[in-house]
C-alpha positions as CSV (number, residue, x, y, z in Angstrom):
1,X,0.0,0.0,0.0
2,X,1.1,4.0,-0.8
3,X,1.6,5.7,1.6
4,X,-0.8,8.8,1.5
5,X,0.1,11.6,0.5
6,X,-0.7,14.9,0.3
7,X,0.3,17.7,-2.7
8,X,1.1,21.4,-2.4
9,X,0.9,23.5,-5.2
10,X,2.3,27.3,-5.4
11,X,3.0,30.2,-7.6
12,X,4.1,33.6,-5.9
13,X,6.6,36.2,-7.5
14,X,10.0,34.8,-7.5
15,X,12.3,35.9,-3.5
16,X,14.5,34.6,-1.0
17,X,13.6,32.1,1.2
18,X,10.1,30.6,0.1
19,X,11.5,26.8,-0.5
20,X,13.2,27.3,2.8
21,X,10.2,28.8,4.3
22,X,7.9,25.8,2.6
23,X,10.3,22.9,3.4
24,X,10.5,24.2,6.8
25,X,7.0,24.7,7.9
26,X,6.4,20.9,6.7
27,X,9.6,19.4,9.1
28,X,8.2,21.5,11.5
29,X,4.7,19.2,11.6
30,X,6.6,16.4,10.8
31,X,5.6,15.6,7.0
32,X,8.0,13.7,5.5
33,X,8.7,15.3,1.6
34,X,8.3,12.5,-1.3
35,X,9.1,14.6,-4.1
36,X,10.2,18.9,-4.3
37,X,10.4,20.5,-8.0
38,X,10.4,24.2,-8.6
39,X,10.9,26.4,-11.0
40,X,11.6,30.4,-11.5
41,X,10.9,32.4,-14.3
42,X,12.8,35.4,-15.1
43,X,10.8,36.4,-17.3
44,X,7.7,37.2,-15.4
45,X,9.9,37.0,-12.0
46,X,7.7,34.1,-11.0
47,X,7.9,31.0,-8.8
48,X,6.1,27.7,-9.0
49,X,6.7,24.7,-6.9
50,X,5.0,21.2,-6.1
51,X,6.0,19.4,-3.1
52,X,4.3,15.8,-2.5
53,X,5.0,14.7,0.9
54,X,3.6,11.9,3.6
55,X,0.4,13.5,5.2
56,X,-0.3,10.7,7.7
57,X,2.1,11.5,10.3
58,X,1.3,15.1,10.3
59,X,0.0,16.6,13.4
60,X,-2.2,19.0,11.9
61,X,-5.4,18.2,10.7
62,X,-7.0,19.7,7.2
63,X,-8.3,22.3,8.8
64,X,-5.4,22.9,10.9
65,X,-3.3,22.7,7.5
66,X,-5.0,25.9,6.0
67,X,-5.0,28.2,8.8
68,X,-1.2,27.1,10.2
69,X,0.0,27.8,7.0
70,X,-2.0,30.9,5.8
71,X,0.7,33.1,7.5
72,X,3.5,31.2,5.1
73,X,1.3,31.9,2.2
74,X,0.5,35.5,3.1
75,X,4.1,36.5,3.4
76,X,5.3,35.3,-0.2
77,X,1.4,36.5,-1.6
78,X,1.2,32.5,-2.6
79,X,-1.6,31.5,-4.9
80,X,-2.1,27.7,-3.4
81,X,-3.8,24.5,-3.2
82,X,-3.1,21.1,-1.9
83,X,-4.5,18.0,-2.6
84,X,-4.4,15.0,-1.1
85,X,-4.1,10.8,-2.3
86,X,-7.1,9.5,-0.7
87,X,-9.5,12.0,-2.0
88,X,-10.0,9.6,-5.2
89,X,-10.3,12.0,-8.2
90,X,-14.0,11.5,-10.3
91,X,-13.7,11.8,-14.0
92,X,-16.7,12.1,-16.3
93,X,-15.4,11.4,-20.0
94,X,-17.6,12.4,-22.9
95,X,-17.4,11.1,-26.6
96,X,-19.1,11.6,-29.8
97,X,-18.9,9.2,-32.7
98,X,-14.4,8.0,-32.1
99,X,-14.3,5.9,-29.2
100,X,-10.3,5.1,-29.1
101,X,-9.5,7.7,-27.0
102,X,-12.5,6.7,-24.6
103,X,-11.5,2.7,-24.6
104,X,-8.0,3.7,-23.9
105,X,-8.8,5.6,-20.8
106,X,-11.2,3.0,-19.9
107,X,-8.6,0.6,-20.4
108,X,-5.8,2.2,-18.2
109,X,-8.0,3.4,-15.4
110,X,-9.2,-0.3,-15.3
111,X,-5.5,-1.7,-15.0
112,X,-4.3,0.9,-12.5
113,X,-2.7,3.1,-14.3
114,X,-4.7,6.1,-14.2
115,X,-5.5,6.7,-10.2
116,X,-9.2,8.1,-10.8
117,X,-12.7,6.5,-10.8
118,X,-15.1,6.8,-14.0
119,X,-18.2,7.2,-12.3
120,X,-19.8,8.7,-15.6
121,X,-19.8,8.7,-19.9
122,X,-21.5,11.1,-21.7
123,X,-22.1,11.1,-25.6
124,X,-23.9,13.1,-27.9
125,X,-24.4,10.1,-30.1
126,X,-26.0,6.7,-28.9
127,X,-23.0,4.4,-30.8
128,X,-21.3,3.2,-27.4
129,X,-24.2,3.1,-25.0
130,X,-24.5,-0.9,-25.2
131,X,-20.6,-1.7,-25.1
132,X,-20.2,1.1,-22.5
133,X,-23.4,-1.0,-20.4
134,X,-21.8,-4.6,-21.2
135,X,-18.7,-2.8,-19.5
136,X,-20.6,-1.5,-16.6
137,X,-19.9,1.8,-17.0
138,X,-23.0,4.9,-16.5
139,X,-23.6,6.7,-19.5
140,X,-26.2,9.2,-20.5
141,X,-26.5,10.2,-24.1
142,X,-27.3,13.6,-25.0
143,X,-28.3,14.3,-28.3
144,X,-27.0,18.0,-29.5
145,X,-29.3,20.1,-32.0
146,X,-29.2,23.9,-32.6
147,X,-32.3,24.0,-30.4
148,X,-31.6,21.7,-27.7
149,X,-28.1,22.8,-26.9
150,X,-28.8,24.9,-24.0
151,X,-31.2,22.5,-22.6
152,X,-28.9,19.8,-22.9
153,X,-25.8,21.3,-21.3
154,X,-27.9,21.9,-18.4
155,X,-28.8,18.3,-18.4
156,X,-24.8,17.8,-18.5
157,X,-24.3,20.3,-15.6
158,X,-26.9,18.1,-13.5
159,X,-25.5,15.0,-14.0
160,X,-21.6,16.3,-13.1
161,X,-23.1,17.5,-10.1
162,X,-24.9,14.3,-9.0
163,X,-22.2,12.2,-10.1
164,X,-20.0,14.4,-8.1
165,X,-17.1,14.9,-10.9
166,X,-14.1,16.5,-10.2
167,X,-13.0,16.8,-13.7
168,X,-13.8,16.6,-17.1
169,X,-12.2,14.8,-20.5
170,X,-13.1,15.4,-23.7
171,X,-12.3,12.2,-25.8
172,X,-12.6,13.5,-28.8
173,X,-16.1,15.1,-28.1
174,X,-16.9,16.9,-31.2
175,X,-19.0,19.5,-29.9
176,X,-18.4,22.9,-28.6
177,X,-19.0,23.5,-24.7
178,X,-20.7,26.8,-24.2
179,X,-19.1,29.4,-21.4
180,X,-22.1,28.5,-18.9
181,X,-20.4,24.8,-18.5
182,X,-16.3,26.0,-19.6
183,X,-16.6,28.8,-16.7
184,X,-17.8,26.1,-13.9
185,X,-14.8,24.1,-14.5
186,X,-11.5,26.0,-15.0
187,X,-8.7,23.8,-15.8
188,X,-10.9,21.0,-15.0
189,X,-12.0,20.0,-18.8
190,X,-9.1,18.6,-20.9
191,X,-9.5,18.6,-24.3
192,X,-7.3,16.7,-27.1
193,X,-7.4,17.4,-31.0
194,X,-4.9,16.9,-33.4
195,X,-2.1,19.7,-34.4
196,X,-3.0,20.6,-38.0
197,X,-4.8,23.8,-36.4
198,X,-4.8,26.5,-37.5
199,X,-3.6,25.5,-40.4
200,X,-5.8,22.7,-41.5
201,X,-8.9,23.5,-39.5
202,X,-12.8,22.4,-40.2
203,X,-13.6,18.5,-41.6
204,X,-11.2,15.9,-43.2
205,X,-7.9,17.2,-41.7
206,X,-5.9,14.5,-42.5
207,X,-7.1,14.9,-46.3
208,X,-6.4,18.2,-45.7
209,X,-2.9,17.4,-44.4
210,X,-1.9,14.8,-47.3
211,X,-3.2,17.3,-50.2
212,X,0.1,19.5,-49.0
213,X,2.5,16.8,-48.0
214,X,3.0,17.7,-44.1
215,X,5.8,15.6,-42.3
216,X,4.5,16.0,-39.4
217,X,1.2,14.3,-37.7
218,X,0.6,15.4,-34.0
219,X,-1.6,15.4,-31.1
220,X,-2.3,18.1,-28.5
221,X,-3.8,18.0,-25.1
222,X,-5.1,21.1,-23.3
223,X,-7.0,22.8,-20.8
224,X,-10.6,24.3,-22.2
225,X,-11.1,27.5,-22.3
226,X,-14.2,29.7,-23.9
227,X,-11.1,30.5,-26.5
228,X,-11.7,27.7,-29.1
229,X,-8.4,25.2,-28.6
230,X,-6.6,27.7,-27.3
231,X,-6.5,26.9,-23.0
232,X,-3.4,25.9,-21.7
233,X,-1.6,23.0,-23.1
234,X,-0.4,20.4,-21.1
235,X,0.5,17.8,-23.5
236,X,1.6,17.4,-27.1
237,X,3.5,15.1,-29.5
238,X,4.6,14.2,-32.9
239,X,5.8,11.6,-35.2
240,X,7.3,12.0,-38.9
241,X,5.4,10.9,-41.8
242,X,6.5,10.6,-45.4
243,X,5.5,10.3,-49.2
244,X,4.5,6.6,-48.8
245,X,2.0,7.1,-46.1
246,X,-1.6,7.5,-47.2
247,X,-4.4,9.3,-45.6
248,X,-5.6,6.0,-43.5
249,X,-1.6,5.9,-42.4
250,X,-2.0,9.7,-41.0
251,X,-5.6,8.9,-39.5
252,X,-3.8,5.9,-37.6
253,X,-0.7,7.7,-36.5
254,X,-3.1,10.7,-35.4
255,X,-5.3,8.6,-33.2
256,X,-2.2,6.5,-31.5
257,X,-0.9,10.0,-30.8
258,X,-4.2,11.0,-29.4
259,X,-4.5,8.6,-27.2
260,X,-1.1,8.7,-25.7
261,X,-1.0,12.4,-25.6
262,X,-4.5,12.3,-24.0
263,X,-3.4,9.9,-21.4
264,X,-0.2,11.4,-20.5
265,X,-2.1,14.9,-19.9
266,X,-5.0,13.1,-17.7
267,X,-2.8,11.2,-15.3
268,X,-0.6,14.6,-14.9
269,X,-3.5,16.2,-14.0
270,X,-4.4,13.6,-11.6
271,X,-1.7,13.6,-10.2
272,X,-1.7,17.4,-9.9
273,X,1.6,18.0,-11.6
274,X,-0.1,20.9,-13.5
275,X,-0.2,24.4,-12.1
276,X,-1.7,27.2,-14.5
277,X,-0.9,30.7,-14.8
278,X,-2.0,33.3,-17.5
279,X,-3.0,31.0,-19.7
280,X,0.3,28.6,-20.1
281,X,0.8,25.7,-17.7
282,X,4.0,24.6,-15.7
283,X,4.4,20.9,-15.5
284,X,5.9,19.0,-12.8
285,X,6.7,16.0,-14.6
């Protein structure tokens, strides 16, 4: 068995003394530090850091937690949060009409590797409701028309909030979420798409892609944002293509990429390796 653990996040312009100050506030309640990575930015004089430590031989509660170390936070004006391993994240994934990158989160959340539950599936098109059942998984499908949309999304917002979710995935979901559902979860939807855009944007990509001989196919995971794919990316990948691959050659490289890239960005954010500021995203990884 882990041992649990507990995760501090912080960003606070960049001065003397804040990983002292942070490393010795946790000695001082006796958590034992798992993992410290930082970084400063001269750019923006900023300073992020993640520090995972043991949280069961603390001697201050939760709620002890935030007020003890409210005077540490004040002092370097920290932006904060901590998490912690037993609270199991909830992830709600929807889909439309490509189910890879769906079956391959499925698949990895099954055998361990993705530290989350599923509690929820949601899909605008009815094509995986009876494999999705025969898996045991709950899933709601919610048709999208120009005059249902707003009805619908509430429907969605209802059924995050009774299947208490903690974050969203967007496996290849092919619609566009409106600001009443983007602006109740900030840097809580992840989003993947391939990385023709701008350039090749709108239907048939790939064809798109293979008219003007691109020699590069990638994948790119991000947080949503009422920007259309522009939020904070976490993730991205590529692999080289050439003359002798067809269209079907770039569709299957895309989707491997998708799904890898897709993955990779889920289980940092589960992890809570990911800390975002003005619209780019540091990650502890």
């Amino acid at each position: 068995m882990k041992p649990a653990t507990a995760r501090l996040l912080i960003w606070c312009p960049d001065s003397t003394g804040i990983i002292a100050a942070a490393t010795g506030f946790l000695a001082e309640h006796r958590a034992n530090i798992l993992e410290a990575d930082q970084h400063s930015d001269p750019a923006d004089g900023a300073f992020c850091m993640r520090l995972e430590f043991e949280s069961e031989e603390m001697d201050l509660s939760r709620e002890e937690f935030n007020v003890a170390w409210k005077p540490v936070a004040e002092r370097f004006a920290m932006e904060w949060r901590i998490a912690y391993s037993t609270d199991r994240k909830r992830m709600a994934i929807m889909v439309s009409k490509q189910d890879h990158c769906l079956q391959d989160l499925l698949y990895r959340q099954r055998c361990g590797e993705l530290d989350a539950d599923v509690p929820l599936v949601v899909s605008n098109h009815p094509d995986w409701s009876d494999a999705l059942d025969t898996q045991g998984v709950v899933n709601f499908t919610l048709p999208i028309t120009p005059s249902n949309k707003d009805k619908q999304e509430l429907r969605l917002l209802k059924l995050l909030d009774e299947h208490r979710i903690d974050f969203v995935v967007l496996a290849r979901y092919m619609q566009i979420l409106s600001s009443k559902v983007v602006d109740r979860w900030p840097s809580r939807i992840i989003n993947i798409h391939h990385s023709f855009l701008p350039a090749f944007a709108g239907g048939r990509p790939y064809h798109q892609a293979h008219q003007r001989g691109v020699k590069v196919v990638g994948a790119t995971a991000h947080y949503v944002t009422t920007d259309l794919d522009a939020g904070p990316i976490i993730a991205q990948d590529t692999v080289r293509i050439n003359h002798r691959d067809t269209v079907d050659d770039l569709v299957r490289k895309g989707r491997d990429l998708e799904r890898t890239v897709l993955a990779s960005a889920v289980r940092l954010h589960i992890e809570d390796k990911i800390l975002v500021h003005q619209n780019r995203t540091i990650v502890f990884d």
